[in-house]
C-alpha positions in Angstrom: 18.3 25.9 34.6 17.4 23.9 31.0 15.6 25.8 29.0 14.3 25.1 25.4 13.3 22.5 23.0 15.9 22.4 20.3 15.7 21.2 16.6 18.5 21.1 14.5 17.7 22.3 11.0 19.2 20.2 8.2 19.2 21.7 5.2 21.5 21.4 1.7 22.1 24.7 -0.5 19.0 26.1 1.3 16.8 23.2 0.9 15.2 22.4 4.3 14.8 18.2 4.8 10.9 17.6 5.4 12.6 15.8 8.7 13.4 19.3 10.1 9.7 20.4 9.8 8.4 17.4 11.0 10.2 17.9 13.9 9.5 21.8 14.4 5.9 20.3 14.6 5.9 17.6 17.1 7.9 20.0 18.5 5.2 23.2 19.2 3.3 20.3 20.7 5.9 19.6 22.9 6.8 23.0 23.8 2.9 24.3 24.7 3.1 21.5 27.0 6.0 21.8 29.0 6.4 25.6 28.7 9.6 25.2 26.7 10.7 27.8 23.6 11.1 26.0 20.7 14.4 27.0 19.2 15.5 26.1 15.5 19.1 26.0 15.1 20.3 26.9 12.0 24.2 25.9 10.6 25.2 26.8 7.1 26.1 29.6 4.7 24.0 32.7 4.0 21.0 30.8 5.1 19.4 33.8 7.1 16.4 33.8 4.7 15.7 30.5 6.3 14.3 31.5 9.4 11.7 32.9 7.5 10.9 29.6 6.1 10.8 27.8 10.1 9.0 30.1 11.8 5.4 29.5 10.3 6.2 25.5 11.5 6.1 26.9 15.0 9.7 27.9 16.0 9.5 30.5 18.9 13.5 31.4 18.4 15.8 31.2 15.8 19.4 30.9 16.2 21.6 31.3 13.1 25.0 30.4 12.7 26.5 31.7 9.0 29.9 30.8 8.1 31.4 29.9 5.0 33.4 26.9 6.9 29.7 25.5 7.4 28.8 25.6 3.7 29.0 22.0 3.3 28.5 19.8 6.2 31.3 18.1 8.0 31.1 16.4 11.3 34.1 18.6 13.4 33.0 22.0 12.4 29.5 21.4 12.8 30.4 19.3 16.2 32.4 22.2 17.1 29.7 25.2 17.0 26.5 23.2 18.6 28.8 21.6 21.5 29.6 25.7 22.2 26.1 26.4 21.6 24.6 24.2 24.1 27.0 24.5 26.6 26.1 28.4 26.2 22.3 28.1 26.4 21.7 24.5 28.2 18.6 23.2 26.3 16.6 21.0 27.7 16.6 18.5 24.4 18.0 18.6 21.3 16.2 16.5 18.3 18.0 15.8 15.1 16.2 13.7 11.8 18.0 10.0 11.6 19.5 11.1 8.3 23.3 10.6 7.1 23.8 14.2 8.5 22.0 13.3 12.2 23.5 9.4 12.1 27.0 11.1 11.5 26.6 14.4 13.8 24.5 13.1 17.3 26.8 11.0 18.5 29.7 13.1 18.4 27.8 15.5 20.1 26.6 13.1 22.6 30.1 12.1 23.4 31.0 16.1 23.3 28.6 16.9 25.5 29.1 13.5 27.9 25.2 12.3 27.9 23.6 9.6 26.2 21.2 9.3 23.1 18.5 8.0 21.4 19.1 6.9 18.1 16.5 6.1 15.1 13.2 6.9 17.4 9.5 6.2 15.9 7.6 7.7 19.1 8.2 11.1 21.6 6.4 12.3 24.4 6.0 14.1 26.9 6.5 12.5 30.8 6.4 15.2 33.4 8.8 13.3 36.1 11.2 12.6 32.7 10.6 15.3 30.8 10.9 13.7 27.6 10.3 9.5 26.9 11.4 8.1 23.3 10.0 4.9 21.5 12.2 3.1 19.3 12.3 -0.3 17.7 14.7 -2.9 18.8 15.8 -6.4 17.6 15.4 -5.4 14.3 11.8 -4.2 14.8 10.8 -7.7 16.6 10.1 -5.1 19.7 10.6 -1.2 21.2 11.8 0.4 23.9 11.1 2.7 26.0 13.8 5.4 26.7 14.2 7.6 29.3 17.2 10.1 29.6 18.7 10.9 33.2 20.8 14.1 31.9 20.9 17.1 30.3 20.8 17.6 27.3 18.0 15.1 25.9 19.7 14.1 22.5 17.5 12.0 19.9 17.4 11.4 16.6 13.7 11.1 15.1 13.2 8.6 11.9 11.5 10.8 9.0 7.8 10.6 8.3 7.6 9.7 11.8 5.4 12.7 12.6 3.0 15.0 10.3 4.4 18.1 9.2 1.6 21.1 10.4 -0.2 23.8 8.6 2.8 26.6 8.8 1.5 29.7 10.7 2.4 32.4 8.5 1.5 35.2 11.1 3.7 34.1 13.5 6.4 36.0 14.9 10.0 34.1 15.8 13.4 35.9 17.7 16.3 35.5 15.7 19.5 35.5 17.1 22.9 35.8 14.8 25.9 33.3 16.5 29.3 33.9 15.6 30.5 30.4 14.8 33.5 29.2 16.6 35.2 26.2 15.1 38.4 25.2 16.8 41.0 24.6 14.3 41.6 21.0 15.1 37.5 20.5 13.6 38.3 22.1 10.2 40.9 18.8 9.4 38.1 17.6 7.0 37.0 20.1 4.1 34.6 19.4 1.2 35.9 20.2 -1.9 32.4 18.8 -4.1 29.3 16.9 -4.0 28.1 15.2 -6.7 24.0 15.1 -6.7 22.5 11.9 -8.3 20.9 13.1 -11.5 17.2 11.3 -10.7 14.3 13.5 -9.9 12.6 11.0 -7.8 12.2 11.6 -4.2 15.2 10.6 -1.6 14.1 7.1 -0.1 14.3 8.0 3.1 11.9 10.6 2.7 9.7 9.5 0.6 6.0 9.3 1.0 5.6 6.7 -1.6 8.0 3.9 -2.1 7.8 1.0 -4.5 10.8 -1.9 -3.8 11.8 -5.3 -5.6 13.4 -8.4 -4.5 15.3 -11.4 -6.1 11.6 -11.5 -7.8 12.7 -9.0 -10.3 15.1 -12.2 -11.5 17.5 -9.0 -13.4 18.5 -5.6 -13.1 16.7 -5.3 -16.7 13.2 -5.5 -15.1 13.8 -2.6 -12.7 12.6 -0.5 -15.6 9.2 -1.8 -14.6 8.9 -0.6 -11.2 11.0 2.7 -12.3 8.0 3.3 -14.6 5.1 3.0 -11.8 7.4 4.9 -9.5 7.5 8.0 -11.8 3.8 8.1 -12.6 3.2 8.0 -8.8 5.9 10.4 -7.9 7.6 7.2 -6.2 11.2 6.9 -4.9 12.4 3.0 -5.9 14.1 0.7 -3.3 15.6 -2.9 -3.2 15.8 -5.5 -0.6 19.8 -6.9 0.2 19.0 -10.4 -2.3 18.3 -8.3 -5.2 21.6 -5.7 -4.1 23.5 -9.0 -3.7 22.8 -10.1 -7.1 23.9 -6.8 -8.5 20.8 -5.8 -10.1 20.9 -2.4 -8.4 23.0 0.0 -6.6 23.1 -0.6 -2.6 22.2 2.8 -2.3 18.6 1.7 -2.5 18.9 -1.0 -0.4 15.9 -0.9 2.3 16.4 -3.2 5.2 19.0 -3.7 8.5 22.2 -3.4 7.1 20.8 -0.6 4.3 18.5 2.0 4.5 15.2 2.4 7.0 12.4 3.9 6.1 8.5 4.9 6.9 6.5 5.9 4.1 2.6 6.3 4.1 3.1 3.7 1.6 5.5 0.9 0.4 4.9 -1.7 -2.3 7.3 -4.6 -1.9 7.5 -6.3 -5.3 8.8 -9.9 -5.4 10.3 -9.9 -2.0 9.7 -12.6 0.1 10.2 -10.7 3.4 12.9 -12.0 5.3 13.5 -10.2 9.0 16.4 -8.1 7.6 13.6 -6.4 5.1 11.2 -6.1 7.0 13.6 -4.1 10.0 14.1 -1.6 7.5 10.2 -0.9 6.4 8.1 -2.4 9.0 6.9 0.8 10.3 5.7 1.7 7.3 2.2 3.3 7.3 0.5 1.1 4.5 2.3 -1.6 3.0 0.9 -3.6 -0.2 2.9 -7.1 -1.5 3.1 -8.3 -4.3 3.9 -12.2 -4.9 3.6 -15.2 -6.7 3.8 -17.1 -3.3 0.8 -16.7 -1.5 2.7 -18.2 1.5 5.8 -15.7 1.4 6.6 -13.8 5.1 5.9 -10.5 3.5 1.8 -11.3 3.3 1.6 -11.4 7.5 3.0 -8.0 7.2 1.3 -6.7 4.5 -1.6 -4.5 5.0 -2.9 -5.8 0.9 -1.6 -8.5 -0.8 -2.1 -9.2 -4.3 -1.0 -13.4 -4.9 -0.1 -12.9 -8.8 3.3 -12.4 -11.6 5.1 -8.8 -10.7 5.3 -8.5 -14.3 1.4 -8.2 -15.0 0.7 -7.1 -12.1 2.9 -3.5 -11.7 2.1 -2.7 -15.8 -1.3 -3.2 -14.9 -1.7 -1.1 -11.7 0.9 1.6 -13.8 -1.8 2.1 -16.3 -4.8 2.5 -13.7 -2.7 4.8 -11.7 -2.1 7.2 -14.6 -6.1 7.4 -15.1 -5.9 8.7 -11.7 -4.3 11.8 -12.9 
Protein backbone atom coordinates (compact mmCIF):
# COMPACT_ATOMS: atom_id res chain seq x y z
CA UNK A 1 0.00 0.00 0.00
CA UNK A 2 1.22 3.95 -0.85
CA UNK A 3 2.04 5.62 1.80
CA UNK A 4 3.38 9.23 2.27
CA UNK A 5 3.43 12.61 0.77
CA UNK A 6 7.00 13.25 -0.45
CA UNK A 7 8.94 16.53 -1.01
CA UNK A 8 12.17 16.55 -2.42
CA UNK A 9 14.41 19.07 -0.56
CA UNK A 10 16.58 21.19 -2.90
CA UNK A 11 19.18 22.72 -1.37
CA UNK A 12 22.95 24.16 -2.57
CA UNK A 13 25.88 24.16 0.14
CA UNK A 14 23.12 23.90 2.82
CA UNK A 15 21.01 26.58 1.50
CA UNK A 16 17.33 25.29 1.34
CA UNK A 17 15.32 26.86 -1.96
CA UNK A 18 12.13 28.80 -0.56
CA UNK A 19 10.48 26.20 -3.24
CA UNK A 20 11.20 23.31 -0.87
CA UNK A 21 9.34 25.04 1.99
CA UNK A 22 6.63 26.17 0.08
CA UNK A 23 6.09 22.84 -0.75
CA UNK A 24 6.55 21.27 2.90
CA UNK A 25 3.54 23.69 3.48
CA UNK A 26 0.99 22.95 1.02
CA UNK A 27 2.15 19.85 1.82
CA UNK A 28 1.01 19.53 5.92
CA UNK A 29 -2.27 20.63 4.33
CA UNK A 30 -2.31 17.95 2.17
CA UNK A 31 -1.14 15.35 4.51
CA UNK A 32 -3.94 16.31 7.56
CA UNK A 33 -6.30 15.66 4.89
CA UNK A 34 -5.60 12.53 3.47
CA UNK A 35 -3.85 10.96 6.53
CA UNK A 36 -0.57 10.78 4.67
CA UNK A 37 3.10 11.41 6.58
CA UNK A 38 4.74 14.04 5.11
CA UNK A 39 8.30 12.96 4.40
CA UNK A 40 11.19 15.43 3.41
CA UNK A 41 13.80 13.83 1.47
CA UNK A 42 16.92 15.03 1.83
CA UNK A 43 20.11 14.34 -0.91
CA UNK A 44 23.54 15.95 -0.35
CA UNK A 45 26.69 16.08 1.78
CA UNK A 46 26.77 16.51 5.54
CA UNK A 47 23.45 18.07 5.41
CA UNK A 48 21.99 16.22 8.58
CA UNK A 49 21.63 19.67 10.36
CA UNK A 50 19.03 20.23 7.78
CA UNK A 51 16.32 18.37 9.12
CA UNK A 52 16.32 20.52 11.83
CA UNK A 53 15.72 23.31 9.58
CA UNK A 54 12.39 21.24 7.73
CA UNK A 55 10.75 19.98 10.51
CA UNK A 56 9.17 23.33 11.97
CA UNK A 57 7.55 23.64 8.04
CA UNK A 58 5.60 20.63 8.97
CA UNK A 59 7.67 17.44 7.83
CA UNK A 60 6.44 14.39 9.89
CA UNK A 61 9.63 12.21 8.62
CA UNK A 62 12.89 12.99 7.55
CA UNK A 63 14.90 10.82 5.31
CA UNK A 64 18.52 11.71 4.85
CA UNK A 65 20.75 10.46 2.34
CA UNK A 66 24.71 11.90 2.93
CA UNK A 67 27.19 11.02 0.53
CA UNK A 68 30.00 12.80 -0.78
CA UNK A 69 29.02 11.59 -4.55
CA UNK A 70 25.81 13.82 -3.84
CA UNK A 71 27.81 17.01 -2.98
CA UNK A 72 26.97 18.68 -6.09
CA UNK A 73 23.92 17.77 -7.96
CA UNK A 74 24.00 15.56 -11.00
CA UNK A 75 21.04 13.94 -12.61
CA UNK A 76 22.34 9.88 -12.48
CA UNK A 77 23.44 9.79 -8.99
CA UNK A 78 20.71 11.66 -7.67
CA UNK A 79 18.24 9.57 -10.19
CA UNK A 80 19.90 6.71 -8.88
CA UNK A 81 19.19 7.00 -4.94
CA UNK A 82 15.43 8.35 -5.09
CA UNK A 83 14.43 5.62 -7.92
CA UNK A 84 15.79 3.04 -4.95
CA UNK A 85 14.13 5.03 -2.42
CA UNK A 86 10.68 4.93 -3.70
CA UNK A 87 10.71 1.65 -4.96
CA UNK A 88 11.68 0.85 -1.22
CA UNK A 89 8.94 2.89 0.59
CA UNK A 90 6.16 3.37 -2.36
CA UNK A 91 4.99 7.07 -1.70
CA UNK A 92 1.99 8.03 -2.58
CA UNK A 93 3.34 11.46 -4.41
CA UNK A 94 6.40 12.87 -4.88
CA UNK A 95 6.59 16.98 -5.40
CA UNK A 96 9.64 18.58 -6.68
CA UNK A 97 10.11 22.83 -7.18
CA UNK A 98 10.10 23.58 -11.27
CA UNK A 99 13.70 24.74 -10.83
CA UNK A 100 16.81 23.67 -13.08
CA UNK A 101 17.41 20.91 -10.46
CA UNK A 102 13.47 19.58 -10.55
CA UNK A 103 13.19 20.45 -14.65
CA UNK A 104 16.45 18.21 -15.04
CA UNK A 105 15.72 15.39 -12.16
CA UNK A 106 11.60 14.56 -12.52
CA UNK A 107 11.54 13.27 -15.67
CA UNK A 108 14.20 10.92 -15.33
CA UNK A 109 12.67 9.74 -12.42
CA UNK A 110 9.38 9.54 -14.12
CA UNK A 111 10.83 7.44 -16.84
CA UNK A 112 12.80 5.41 -13.90
CA UNK A 113 9.97 4.79 -12.20
CA UNK A 114 7.55 4.06 -15.53
CA UNK A 115 4.63 6.76 -14.53
CA UNK A 116 3.78 9.98 -15.84
CA UNK A 117 4.25 13.67 -14.56
CA UNK A 118 3.12 16.94 -14.12
CA UNK A 119 5.42 19.42 -15.03
CA UNK A 120 5.51 23.41 -14.10
CA UNK A 121 2.01 23.23 -11.88
CA UNK A 122 0.42 26.58 -10.43
CA UNK A 123 -2.53 24.60 -8.44
CA UNK A 124 -2.69 21.09 -6.12
CA UNK A 125 -5.36 19.52 -4.42
CA UNK A 126 -6.78 17.23 -2.89
CA UNK A 127 -9.58 14.73 -4.88
CA UNK A 128 -10.54 11.79 -2.74
CA UNK A 129 -11.41 9.33 -5.82
CA UNK A 130 -7.79 10.75 -7.41
CA UNK A 131 -5.98 11.31 -4.59
CA UNK A 132 -4.11 14.20 -5.84
CA UNK A 133 -5.46 16.78 -9.05
CA UNK A 134 -2.76 19.41 -10.43
CA UNK A 135 -3.57 22.72 -12.28
CA UNK A 136 -1.19 23.90 -14.77
CA UNK A 137 -1.12 26.43 -17.62
CA UNK A 138 -1.15 25.35 -21.13
CA UNK A 139 -0.82 27.09 -24.55
CA UNK A 140 1.42 29.31 -23.20
CA UNK A 141 -0.87 30.39 -20.36
CA UNK A 142 -3.83 31.09 -22.96
CA UNK A 143 -5.58 28.12 -20.73
CA UNK A 144 -4.95 25.10 -17.75
CA UNK A 145 -5.50 21.90 -17.27
CA UNK A 146 -6.60 19.80 -15.12
CA UNK A 147 -4.37 16.72 -14.32
CA UNK A 148 -5.12 13.66 -12.85
CA UNK A 149 -2.54 10.79 -12.34
CA UNK A 150 -3.78 6.99 -12.77
CA UNK A 151 -0.41 5.52 -11.00
CA UNK A 152 1.76 5.38 -8.39
CA UNK A 153 3.84 7.36 -7.64
CA UNK A 154 2.12 11.05 -8.22
CA UNK A 155 5.18 12.95 -9.67
CA UNK A 156 4.85 16.95 -10.07
CA UNK A 157 6.77 19.66 -10.22
CA UNK A 158 5.29 22.87 -8.42
CA UNK A 159 6.36 26.51 -9.97
CA UNK A 160 7.89 28.62 -7.01
CA UNK A 161 5.89 31.27 -5.14
CA UNK A 162 3.11 29.19 -6.13
CA UNK A 163 2.03 28.61 -2.50
CA UNK A 164 2.87 30.60 0.91
CA UNK A 165 5.51 29.30 2.94
CA UNK A 166 3.84 28.81 6.83
CA UNK A 167 4.84 29.97 10.24
CA UNK A 168 7.50 27.07 10.98
CA UNK A 169 6.44 25.13 14.16
CA UNK A 170 9.40 25.12 16.13
CA UNK A 171 8.01 22.50 18.80
CA UNK A 172 7.43 20.00 16.50
CA UNK A 173 8.95 16.79 16.53
CA UNK A 174 10.03 14.86 13.01
CA UNK A 175 11.55 10.89 12.55
CA UNK A 176 14.69 10.96 10.86
CA UNK A 177 15.86 8.19 9.15
CA UNK A 178 19.77 7.90 7.82
CA UNK A 179 19.73 6.06 3.95
CA UNK A 180 22.79 4.62 2.74
CA UNK A 181 22.91 5.97 -0.74
CA UNK A 182 23.29 3.55 -3.50
CA UNK A 183 24.44 4.99 -6.82
CA UNK A 184 25.04 2.40 -9.42
CA UNK A 185 28.30 3.01 -11.11
CA UNK A 186 26.91 3.64 -14.54
CA UNK A 187 25.07 7.12 -12.69
CA UNK A 188 28.43 8.44 -11.45
CA UNK A 189 29.54 9.02 -15.54
CA UNK A 190 28.98 12.83 -14.88
CA UNK A 191 31.03 14.45 -11.90
CA UNK A 192 31.19 18.20 -11.03
CA UNK A 193 34.44 19.46 -10.73
CA UNK A 194 33.10 23.52 -9.94
CA UNK A 195 30.43 25.91 -9.93
CA UNK A 196 30.91 29.26 -10.48
CA UNK A 197 28.15 31.56 -8.46
CA UNK A 198 27.14 34.86 -10.22
CA UNK A 199 28.65 37.55 -8.11
CA UNK A 200 25.18 39.74 -7.79
CA UNK A 201 23.44 39.74 -4.44
CA UNK A 202 20.00 40.24 -5.90
CA UNK A 203 17.58 37.58 -5.46
CA UNK A 204 17.47 34.44 -8.11
CA UNK A 205 14.54 35.40 -10.61
CA UNK A 206 12.77 32.59 -10.26
CA UNK A 207 12.31 33.07 -6.73
CA UNK A 208 11.95 36.32 -6.37
CA UNK A 209 9.22 38.09 -4.67
CA UNK A 210 9.82 41.26 -6.48
CA UNK A 211 10.77 41.48 -9.97
CA UNK A 212 11.35 44.51 -12.15
CA UNK A 213 11.82 43.59 -16.24
CA UNK A 214 12.59 45.72 -19.45
CA UNK A 215 11.83 45.36 -23.04
CA UNK A 216 13.22 46.68 -26.45
CA UNK A 217 11.93 50.01 -24.44
CA UNK A 218 15.16 50.27 -22.68
CA UNK A 219 16.49 51.17 -26.54
CA UNK A 220 20.39 49.84 -24.89
CA UNK A 221 21.99 47.71 -22.56
CA UNK A 222 23.31 51.19 -21.02
CA UNK A 223 19.92 52.00 -19.58
CA UNK A 224 19.65 48.79 -17.59
CA UNK A 225 21.47 50.66 -14.89
CA UNK A 226 18.18 52.34 -14.36
CA UNK A 227 16.08 49.53 -13.44
CA UNK A 228 19.28 47.81 -11.64
CA UNK A 229 19.09 50.88 -9.42
CA UNK A 230 15.13 50.57 -8.42
CA UNK A 231 15.81 46.83 -8.21
CA UNK A 232 18.42 47.23 -5.43
CA UNK A 233 16.54 49.70 -3.35
CA UNK A 234 13.56 47.32 -3.48
CA UNK A 235 15.55 44.18 -2.90
CA UNK A 236 14.41 43.34 -6.67
CA UNK A 237 15.75 40.55 -8.87
CA UNK A 238 15.97 42.29 -12.70
CA UNK A 239 14.56 40.33 -15.77
CA UNK A 240 14.28 40.92 -19.65
CA UNK A 241 11.76 40.05 -22.19
CA UNK A 242 13.37 37.81 -25.47
CA UNK A 243 13.44 41.54 -27.86
CA UNK A 244 15.62 43.20 -25.48
CA UNK A 245 17.93 39.52 -25.03
CA UNK A 246 17.77 39.51 -28.88
CA UNK A 247 19.29 42.82 -29.15
CA UNK A 248 22.08 41.91 -26.80
CA UNK A 249 21.40 44.31 -24.24
CA UNK A 250 21.43 41.72 -21.53
CA UNK A 251 22.33 38.21 -20.74
CA UNK A 252 19.61 35.48 -21.67
CA UNK A 253 19.90 34.28 -18.34
CA UNK A 254 17.29 36.93 -17.39
CA UNK A 255 15.23 36.33 -20.03
CA UNK A 256 11.38 35.94 -18.61
CA UNK A 257 9.00 34.53 -21.03
CA UNK A 258 8.32 30.91 -23.11
CA UNK A 259 11.51 30.06 -24.44
CA UNK A 260 13.39 31.71 -21.01
CA UNK A 261 12.63 31.76 -17.63
CA UNK A 262 8.83 31.52 -15.84
CA UNK A 263 8.10 33.14 -13.05
CA UNK A 264 5.40 34.24 -10.27
CA UNK A 265 6.26 36.92 -8.04
CA UNK A 266 3.87 38.92 -5.69
CA UNK A 267 5.01 41.57 -7.91
CA UNK A 268 6.43 42.24 -11.47
CA UNK A 269 7.02 45.63 -13.14
CA UNK A 270 7.37 45.29 -16.88
CA UNK A 271 9.25 48.32 -18.07
CA UNK A 272 8.95 49.11 -21.88
CA UNK A 273 7.64 45.88 -22.95
CA UNK A 274 4.96 45.74 -25.09
CA UNK A 275 3.66 42.23 -24.07
CA UNK A 276 3.72 39.95 -26.74
CA UNK A 277 2.17 36.18 -25.78
CA UNK A 278 5.73 34.79 -25.46
CA UNK A 279 6.20 37.41 -22.33
CA UNK A 280 3.42 37.25 -20.98
CA UNK A 281 3.67 32.91 -20.83
CA UNK A 282 6.45 33.42 -18.74
CA UNK A 283 4.90 36.04 -16.04
CA UNK A 284 1.26 35.88 -16.39
CA UNK A 285 0.68 34.34 -13.11
CA UNK A 286 2.17 36.85 -11.52
CA UNK A 287 0.44 38.07 -8.36
CA UNK A 288 0.45 41.89 -9.03
CA UNK A 289 1.76 43.12 -12.19
CA UNK A 290 2.41 47.04 -12.83
CA UNK A 291 3.40 48.33 -16.71
CA UNK A 292 5.04 50.82 -17.63
CA UNK A 293 4.64 52.41 -21.24
CA UNK A 294 4.68 55.16 -23.51
CA UNK A 295 1.90 53.27 -25.54
CA UNK A 296 -1.17 53.43 -23.84
CA UNK A 297 -2.46 50.84 -26.37
CA UNK A 298 0.51 48.19 -25.83
CA UNK A 299 -0.89 44.25 -24.93
CA UNK A 300 0.80 44.48 -21.61
CA UNK A 301 -1.95 47.20 -20.13
CA UNK A 302 -5.00 44.25 -20.56
CA UNK A 303 -2.74 42.29 -18.33
CA UNK A 304 -1.63 44.68 -16.11
CA UNK A 305 -3.14 44.98 -12.76
CA UNK A 306 -1.62 49.21 -12.85
CA UNK A 307 -0.49 50.90 -15.65
CA UNK A 308 1.30 53.97 -15.68
CA UNK A 309 1.03 55.56 -19.77
CA UNK A 310 4.44 57.73 -19.40
CA UNK A 311 8.71 57.73 -20.53
CA UNK A 312 10.47 54.62 -18.53
CA UNK A 313 13.13 56.96 -18.09
CA UNK A 314 11.18 59.52 -15.70
CA UNK A 315 9.11 57.27 -14.61
CA UNK A 316 11.52 54.37 -12.75
CA UNK A 317 14.01 57.45 -11.33
CA UNK A 318 11.01 58.82 -10.02
CA UNK A 319 9.24 55.84 -8.30
CA UNK A 320 13.27 54.82 -7.20
CA UNK A 321 13.36 57.99 -5.18
CA UNK A 322 9.82 57.52 -3.54
CA UNK A 323 10.56 54.02 -2.80
CA UNK A 324 13.67 54.77 -0.83
CA UNK A 325 11.54 57.26 1.46
CA UNK A 326 9.77 54.13 2.22
CA UNK A 327 12.70 52.83 4.09
Amino acid sequence: MAKGIWIVIEQNKAEIRNVSLELLSQGRMLADKTGDPLVAVILGSTVSKLAGIVTPYGADKVILVDDENLADYTTGAYTSVLNKLIRKEEPQAVLLGNTAVGKDLAPRLAQRLGVGMASDCTGMEFDEESFLTFRRPIYGGKAFAQVIANARPVLATIRPNTFPIALPDTARQAEVINETAEIDSEDLRAIVKEIVLAASQRPELIEANVIISGGRGMKGSENYCILESCADVIGAAVGASRAAVDAGWIEQKFQVGQTGKTVSPTLYIACGISGAIQHLAGMGTSKVIVAINKDPEANIFNLADYGIVGDLFEIVPLLTEEFKKLG
